[in-house]
C-alpha positions in Angstrom: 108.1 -79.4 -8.5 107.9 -76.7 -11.3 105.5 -76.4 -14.0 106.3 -79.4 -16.5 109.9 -79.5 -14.7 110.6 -83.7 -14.3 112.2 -84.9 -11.4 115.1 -86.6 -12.9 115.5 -83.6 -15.5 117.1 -80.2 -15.2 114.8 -77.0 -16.1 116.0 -75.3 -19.1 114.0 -73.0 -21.2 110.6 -72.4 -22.1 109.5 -73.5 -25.6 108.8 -69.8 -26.4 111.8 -68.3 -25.4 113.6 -70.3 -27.1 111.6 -69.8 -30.1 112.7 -66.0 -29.5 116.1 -66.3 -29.7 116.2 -69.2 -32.7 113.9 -66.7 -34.9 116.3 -64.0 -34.1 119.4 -65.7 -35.0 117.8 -67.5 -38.1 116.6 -64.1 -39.1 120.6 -62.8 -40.7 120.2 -66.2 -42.9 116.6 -65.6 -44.0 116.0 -61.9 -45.5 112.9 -63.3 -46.5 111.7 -63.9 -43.2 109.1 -61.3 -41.8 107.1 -61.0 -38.8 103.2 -60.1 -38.3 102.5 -60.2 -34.6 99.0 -60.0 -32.8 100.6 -56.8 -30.2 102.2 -59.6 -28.0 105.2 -59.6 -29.3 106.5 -59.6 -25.3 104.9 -62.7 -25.0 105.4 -64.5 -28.0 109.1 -63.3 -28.0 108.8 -62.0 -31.5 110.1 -58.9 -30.0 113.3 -59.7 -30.1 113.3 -60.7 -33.5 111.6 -57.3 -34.2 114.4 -55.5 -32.4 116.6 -56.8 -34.4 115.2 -56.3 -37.4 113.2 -53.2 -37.0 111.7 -53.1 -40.7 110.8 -56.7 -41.0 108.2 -57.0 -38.5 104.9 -55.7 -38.1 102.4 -55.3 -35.0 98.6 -55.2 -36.6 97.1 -54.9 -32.8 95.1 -57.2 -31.3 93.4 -58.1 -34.8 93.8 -61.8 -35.3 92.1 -62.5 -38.4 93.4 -59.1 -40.0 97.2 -60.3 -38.7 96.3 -64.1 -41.1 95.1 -62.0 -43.7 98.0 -60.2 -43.9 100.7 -62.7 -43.7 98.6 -64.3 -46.7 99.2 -61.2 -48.5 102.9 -61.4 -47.8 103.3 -64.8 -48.8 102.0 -64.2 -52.0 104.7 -61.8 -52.5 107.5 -63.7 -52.1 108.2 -63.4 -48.4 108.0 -66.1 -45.4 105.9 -64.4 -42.7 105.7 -66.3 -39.0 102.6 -65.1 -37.7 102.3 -65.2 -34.1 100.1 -65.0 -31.0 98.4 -67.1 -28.2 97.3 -70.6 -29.5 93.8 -70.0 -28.5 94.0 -66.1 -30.0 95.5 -67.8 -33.0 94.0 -71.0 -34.3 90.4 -70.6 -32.2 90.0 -66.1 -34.0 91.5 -66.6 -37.4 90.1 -70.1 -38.1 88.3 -68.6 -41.3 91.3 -66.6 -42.4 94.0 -69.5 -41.9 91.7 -72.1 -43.8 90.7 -69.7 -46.8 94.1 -67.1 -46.9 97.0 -69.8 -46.1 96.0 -73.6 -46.3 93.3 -73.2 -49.5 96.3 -71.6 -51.0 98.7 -73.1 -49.8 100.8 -70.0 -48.8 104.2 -70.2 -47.0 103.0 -68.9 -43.6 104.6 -70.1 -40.4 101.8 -70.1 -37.8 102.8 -69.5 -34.1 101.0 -70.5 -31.4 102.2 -69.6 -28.1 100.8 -70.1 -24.3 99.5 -73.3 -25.7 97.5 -75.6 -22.9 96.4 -75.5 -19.5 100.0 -74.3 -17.7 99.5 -70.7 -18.3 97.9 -71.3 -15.3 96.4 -68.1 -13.7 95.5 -66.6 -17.2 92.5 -68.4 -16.9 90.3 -70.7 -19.9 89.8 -67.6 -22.1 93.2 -68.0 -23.2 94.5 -72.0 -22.9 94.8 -72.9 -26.2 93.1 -76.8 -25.6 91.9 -77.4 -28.8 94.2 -75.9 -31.3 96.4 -79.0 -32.5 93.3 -80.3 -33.5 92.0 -77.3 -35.4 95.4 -77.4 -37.0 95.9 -81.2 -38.5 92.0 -80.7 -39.8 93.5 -77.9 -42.2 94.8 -80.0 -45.4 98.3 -79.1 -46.0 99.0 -77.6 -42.5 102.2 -79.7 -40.5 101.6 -79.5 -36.9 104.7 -79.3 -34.8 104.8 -79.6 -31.2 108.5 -79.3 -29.2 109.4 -80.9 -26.1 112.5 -78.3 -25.2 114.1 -75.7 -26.2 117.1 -77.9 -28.4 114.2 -79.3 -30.0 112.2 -75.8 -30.6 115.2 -73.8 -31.9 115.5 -77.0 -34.3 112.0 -76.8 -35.2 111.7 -73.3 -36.0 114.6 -73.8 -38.7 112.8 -76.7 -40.4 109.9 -74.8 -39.8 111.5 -71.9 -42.1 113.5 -74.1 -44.2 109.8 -76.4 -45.6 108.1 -75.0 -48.4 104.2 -74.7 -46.9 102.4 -73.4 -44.0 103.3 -75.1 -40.5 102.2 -74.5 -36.9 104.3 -74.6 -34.4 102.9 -75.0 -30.6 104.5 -73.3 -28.3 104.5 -73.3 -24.2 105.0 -70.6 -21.3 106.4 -72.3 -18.4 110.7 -73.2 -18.4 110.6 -77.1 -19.3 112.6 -79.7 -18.9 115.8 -80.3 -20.9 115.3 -83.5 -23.1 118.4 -82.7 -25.4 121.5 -81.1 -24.1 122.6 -80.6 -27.4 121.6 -80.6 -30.7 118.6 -83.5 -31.4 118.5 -85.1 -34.9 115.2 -82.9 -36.2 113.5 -83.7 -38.9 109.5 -82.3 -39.8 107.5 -86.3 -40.1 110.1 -88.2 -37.7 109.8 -88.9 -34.6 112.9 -89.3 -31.8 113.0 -92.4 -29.6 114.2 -90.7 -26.6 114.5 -93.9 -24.2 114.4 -97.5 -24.8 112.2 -100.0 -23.8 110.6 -103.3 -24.3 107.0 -103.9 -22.4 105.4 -100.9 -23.5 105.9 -97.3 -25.5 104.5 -94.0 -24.2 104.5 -91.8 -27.3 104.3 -88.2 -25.9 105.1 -84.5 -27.0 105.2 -80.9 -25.2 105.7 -80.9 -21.6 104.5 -84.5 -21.6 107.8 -85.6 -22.7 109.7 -84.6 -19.8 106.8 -86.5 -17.6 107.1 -89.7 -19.7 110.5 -89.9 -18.9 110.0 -89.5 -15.5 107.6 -91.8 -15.8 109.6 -94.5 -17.9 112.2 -93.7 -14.9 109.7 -94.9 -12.1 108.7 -98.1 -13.7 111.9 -99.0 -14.6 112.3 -99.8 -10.4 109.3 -102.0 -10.4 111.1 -104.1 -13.4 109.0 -102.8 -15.9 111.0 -101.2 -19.6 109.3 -98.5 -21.0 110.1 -97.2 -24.5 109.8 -92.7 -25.0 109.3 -91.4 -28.1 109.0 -87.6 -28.3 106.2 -87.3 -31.1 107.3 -83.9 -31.6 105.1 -83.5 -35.1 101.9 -84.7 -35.0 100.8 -83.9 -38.7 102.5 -85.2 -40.6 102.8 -88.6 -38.1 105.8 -90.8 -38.0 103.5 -93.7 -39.3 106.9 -96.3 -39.2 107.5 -95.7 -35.5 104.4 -96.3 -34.2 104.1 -99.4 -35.7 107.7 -100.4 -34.5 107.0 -99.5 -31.3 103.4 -101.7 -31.3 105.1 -104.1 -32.8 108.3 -104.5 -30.5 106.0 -103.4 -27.3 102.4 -104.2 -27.9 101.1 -101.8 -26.0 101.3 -98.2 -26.4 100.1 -94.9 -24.0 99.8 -91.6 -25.6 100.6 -88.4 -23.4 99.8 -84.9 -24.7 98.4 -81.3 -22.5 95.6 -81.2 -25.2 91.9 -82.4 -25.1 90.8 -85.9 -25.8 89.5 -84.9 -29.0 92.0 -85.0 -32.4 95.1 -84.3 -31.1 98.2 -86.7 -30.7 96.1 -89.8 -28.9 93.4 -89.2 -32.0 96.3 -89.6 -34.6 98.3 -92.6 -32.8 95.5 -94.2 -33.1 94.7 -94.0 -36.3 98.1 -95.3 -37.7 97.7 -98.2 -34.7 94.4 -99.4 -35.7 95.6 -99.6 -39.5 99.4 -100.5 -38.9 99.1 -102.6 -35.7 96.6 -102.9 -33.5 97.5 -103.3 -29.8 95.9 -102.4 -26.3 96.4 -98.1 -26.0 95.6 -95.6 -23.3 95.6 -92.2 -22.8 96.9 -89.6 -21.0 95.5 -86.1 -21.8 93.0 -83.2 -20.7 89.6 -85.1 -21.5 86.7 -83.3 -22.4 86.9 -80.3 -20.1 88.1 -76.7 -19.9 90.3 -76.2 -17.5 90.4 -73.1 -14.7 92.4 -70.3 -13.7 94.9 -71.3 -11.3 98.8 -72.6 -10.6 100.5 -73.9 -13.1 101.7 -77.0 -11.5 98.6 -77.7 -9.7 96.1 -77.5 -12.4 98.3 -80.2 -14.6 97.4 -82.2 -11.4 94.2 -81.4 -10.9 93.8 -82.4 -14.6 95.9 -85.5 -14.4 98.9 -84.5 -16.8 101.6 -85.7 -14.5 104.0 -88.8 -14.8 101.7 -90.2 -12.1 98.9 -90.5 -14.2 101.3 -92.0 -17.1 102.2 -95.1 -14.3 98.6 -95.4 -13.9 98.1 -95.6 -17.3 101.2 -97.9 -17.9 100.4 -100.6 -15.1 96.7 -101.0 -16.4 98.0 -101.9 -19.6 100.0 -105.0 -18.0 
């Protein structure tokens, strides 16, 4: 099985290519639009809006917090830059910069954070972005965005240009699976029930998504209905679905490729214990880096796998 790829799912594109393209075509529609990349513009497939549009983008090197700095400068000047780079290069180098030159402020900057979690595989810990959702929902202002496919990404990165504040937008290496073969109905705050179910909800985003169904899939031969809900923003959190869903299920699991500490399992939580409280568990890296290695087999090692979501499921019942 592929990286992220569920067995009941076709493999479409990853997160970041599709990112690519949408930013591209978005681009004739958005003169204001610019781009400051981190001189992996291959990677983060800014390049290709940069081809495109030769004098709207800009490569500051491998200069992370110079590359924030900037982008602050251009949003004070009337333009929308998406700044982009590796999550970890990103959120875990510029910290100082994004806090005191775009969320302080308040500045229009679209934060991009590619190669995000542990299925870059072979790159190694140096660069798996593990912490950053959490870095980025502690920054007051900030929406956190987190796309399952790429319908869902090239949706995103429109809202993502079309809302008036900074955003940060996760994005993935590895082809995923395709959860929408056509348009989704994305909206920045809601969440998208992707399968229904009655005995319990697994409330999921990224890769995870693809697993849950899978997942939801498996169960459904041992009698048991499992509701999927593709929490693809995390910050700000669809508050009225989780409480639906603990309401209607009464028990909810939480699936994300993110550490155990603030990320989507950290802010399900907090709207369950307020909203609804009901039995939860979680699926998610722990407290751990992770290791150079396969893609597919460190998500196992690691237990990010729809396996690990049955297990998770069936001790709840």
């Amino acid at each position: 099985m592929q990286t992220g790829q569920a067995s009941g799912l076709s493999l479409g594109q990853a997160t970041r290519d599709a990112f690519g393209e949408a930013l591209k075509d978005l681009g004739a529609n958005h003169p204001d639009v610019v781009v400051v990349d981190g001189d992996v513009g291959n990677s983060t497939r800014t390049e290709v809006f940069a081809k495109a549009y030769p004098d709207r983008a800009f490569n500051v090197g491998i200069a992370e917090s110079n590359m924030v700095s900037v982008a602050g400068g251009l949003a004070a000047s009337g333009k929308t830059p998406v700044v982009a780079s590796f999550a970890c290069f990103l959120m875990c180098n510029a910290y100082d910069q994004i806090r005191m030159s775009v969320a302080f402020p308040r500045l229009n900057v679209k934060l991009v954070g590619s190669h995000a979690g542990i299925s870059i595989g072979e790159d190694g810990p140096s660069q798996m972005g593990i912490e950053d959702v959490a870095l980025a929902c502690a920054l007051p202002g900030v929406s956190v965005i987190v796309p399952a496919d790429g319908v869902s990404t090239k949706q995103a990165t429109r809202a993502m240009l079309e809302h008036d504040g900074p955003v940060y937008l996760r994005l993935g290496r590895p082809k995923v699976p395709v959860i929408y073969k056509e348009n989704c109905d994305f909206e920045i705050g809601r969440s998208i029930q992707v399968r229904e179910g009655t005995d319990v909800t697994v409330i999921a985003n990224g890769l995870m998504v693809g697993l849950a169904i899978d997942a939801a899939a498996t169960l459904a031969g041992d009698g048991c209905s499992v509701r999927v809900i593709d929490m693809h923003t995390v910050k700000p959190i669809d508050r009225e679905a989780i409480a639906k869903a603990a309401e209607e299920t009464a028990r909810i699991v939480v699936a994300e490729e993110h550490l155990a500490q603030g990320g989507l399992g950290a802010a399900v939580a907090s709207v369950v214990v307020h909203e609804a409280p009901v039995p939860m568990r979680f699926v998610n890296l722990g407290d751990t880096f992770a290791e150079s290695g396969d893609p597919g087999g460190l998500l196992t090692k690691y237990g990010l796998t729809a396996e690990a979501i049955v297990e998770q499921v069936k001790s709840l019942l």
